[in-house]
N, C-alpha and C positions, 0 to 999 in steps of 0.2 A: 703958698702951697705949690704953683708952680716950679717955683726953686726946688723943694723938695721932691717932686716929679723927677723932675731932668735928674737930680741926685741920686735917687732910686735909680732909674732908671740906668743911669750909667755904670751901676756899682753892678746890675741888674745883669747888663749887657758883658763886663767886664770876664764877673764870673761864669758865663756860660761859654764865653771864648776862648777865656785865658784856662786850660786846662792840662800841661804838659805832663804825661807819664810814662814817658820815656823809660825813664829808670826805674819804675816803680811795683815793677813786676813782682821781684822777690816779697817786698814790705807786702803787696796784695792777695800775694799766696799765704805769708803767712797769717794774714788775717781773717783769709776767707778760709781756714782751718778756724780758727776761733768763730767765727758765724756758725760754720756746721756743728762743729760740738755743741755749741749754743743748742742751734735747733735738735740737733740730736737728743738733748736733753729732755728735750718738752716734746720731742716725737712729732716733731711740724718739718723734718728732711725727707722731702716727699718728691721735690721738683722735678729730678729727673725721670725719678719712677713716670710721675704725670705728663712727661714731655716724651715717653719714652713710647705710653702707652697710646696717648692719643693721635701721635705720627704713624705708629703700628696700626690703629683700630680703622680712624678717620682718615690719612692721607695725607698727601702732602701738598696737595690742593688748596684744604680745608685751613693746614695750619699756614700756608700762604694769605689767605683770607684773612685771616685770625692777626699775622701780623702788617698786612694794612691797615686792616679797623684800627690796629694800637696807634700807628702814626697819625689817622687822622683824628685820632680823641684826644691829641697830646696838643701839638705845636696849634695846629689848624682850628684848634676851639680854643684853647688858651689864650694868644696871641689876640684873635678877633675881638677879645672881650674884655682884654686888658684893656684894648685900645677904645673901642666902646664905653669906657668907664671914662677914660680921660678925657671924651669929648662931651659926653654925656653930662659928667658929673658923676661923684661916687659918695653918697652923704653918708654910707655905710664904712668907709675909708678900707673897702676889702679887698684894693688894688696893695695896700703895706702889707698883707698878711700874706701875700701871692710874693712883693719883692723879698722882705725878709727872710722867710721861709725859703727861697731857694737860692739867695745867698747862705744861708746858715747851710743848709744840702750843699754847695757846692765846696764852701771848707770843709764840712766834714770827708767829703767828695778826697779831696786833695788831701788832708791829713790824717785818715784813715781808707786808703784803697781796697776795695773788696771786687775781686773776679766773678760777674756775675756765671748764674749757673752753664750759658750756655759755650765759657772759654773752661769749664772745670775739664774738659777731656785732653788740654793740653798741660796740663802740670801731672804730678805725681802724687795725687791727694788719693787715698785709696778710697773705694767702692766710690767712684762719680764716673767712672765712664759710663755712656749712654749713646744714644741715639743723638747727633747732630746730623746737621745740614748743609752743603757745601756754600750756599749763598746765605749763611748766617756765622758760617766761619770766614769768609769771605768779609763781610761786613762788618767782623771782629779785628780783623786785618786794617782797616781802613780806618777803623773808628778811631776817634782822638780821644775821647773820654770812655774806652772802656773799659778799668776798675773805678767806673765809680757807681759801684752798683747801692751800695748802703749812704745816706736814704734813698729811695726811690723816689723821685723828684716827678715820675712819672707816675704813681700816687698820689703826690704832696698834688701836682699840678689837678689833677683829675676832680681830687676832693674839694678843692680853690672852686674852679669850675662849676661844679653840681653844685657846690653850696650858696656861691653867689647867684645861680641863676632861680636858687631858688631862694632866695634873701628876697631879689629885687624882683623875682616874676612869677613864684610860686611853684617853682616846674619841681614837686616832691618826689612826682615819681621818676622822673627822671634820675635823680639825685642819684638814687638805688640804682638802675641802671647803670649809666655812666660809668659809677666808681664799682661796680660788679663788673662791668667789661673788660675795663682798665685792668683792673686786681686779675683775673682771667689770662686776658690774653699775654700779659707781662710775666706771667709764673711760666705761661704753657710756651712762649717763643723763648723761653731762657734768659729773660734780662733780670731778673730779679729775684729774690728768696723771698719766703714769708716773711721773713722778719726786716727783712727791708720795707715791706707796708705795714708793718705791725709800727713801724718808728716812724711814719711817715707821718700815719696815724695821730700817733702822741703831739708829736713836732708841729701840727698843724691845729690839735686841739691847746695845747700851751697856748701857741702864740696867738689862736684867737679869743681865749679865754683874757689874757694879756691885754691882748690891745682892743679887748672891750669897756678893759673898764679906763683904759685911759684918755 
């Protein structure tokens, strides 16, 4: 089982580093045209209206706030818990559902790129201009992975989280919280579309359904 660890683990480590989209711009625009008609469809293209109003209402304080909490609900509780399992022991085996799952997010990451909402004001996609932020375009700049907004792995990772802590320690209300924040704070700072947790959703109910009965 340990082999298997290290295994994971480095295929784990691989895809979240190895992420080059240099070129990838064009293929992410035209995709992130196909996400909006999606959502436009079923009347869920709402994000920036939401990002637009609540920087207007609330501040920019508030939405400063809003996207620290996302950081430390992602990396800084994930992380601790994967790790936690592998020293602990994990008899529920829901450290594979955490690796698989965002290997499978980060191919689809790389062979479908999607511009999250909060780079749509620099393409030519009509009605997305909105309200941004100088130190979230900034950070758009810098980022190495960002078209990979479809799945949201920031999601995927959130619902891993809640669910294991409440597998192994009961924490129910938490569950709802957690994956309420997450889902929140990641529509309203612009890293994601509805329907990037609507897949994340799925993709995480699959593969636990999957590797329960195996």
């Amino acid at each position: 089982m340990f082999f298997i660890d290290i295994l994971f683990m480095s295929f784990f480590i691989y895809g979240i580093c190895n992420f080059d989209n240099i070129k990838t711009k064009p293929f992410a625009i035209e995709n992130t045209k196909k996400i909006i008609y999606l959502e436009k469809q079923f009347n869920i293209f709402i994000e920036t209206e939401l990002q637009s109003w609540f920087i207007s209402n609330l501040g920019y304080s508030f939405y400063k706030l809003l996207h620290i909490i996302y950081h430390i609900l992602h990396i800084p509780t994930a992380i601790p818990l994967l790790l936690y399992l592998l020293v602990v022991g994990d008899i529920y085996n829901t450290k594979y559902i955490f690796y698989i799952g965002t290997i499978i997010g980060r191919i689809i990451n790389k062979q479908f790129p999607v511009l999250p909402p909060r780079l749509l004001h620099t393409t030519n996609i009509p009605e997305t201009q909105t309200l941004f932020l100088k130190h979230v375009e900034l950070e758009s700049r810098i980022n190495h992975d960002m078209y990979s907004s479809m799945p949201s792995l920031h999601t995927y990772w959130a619902i891993w989280v809640s669910h294991t802590l409440y597998i192994i320690f009961g924490y129910n209300y938490y569950f709802y919280f957690h994956l309420f924040t997450v889902c929140f704070t990641i529509i309203i700072t612009g890293h994601h579309y509805i329907i990037d947790i609507i897949i994340s959703c799925f993709l995480y109910f699959i593969l636990y359904t999957v590797l329960l009965f195996i």
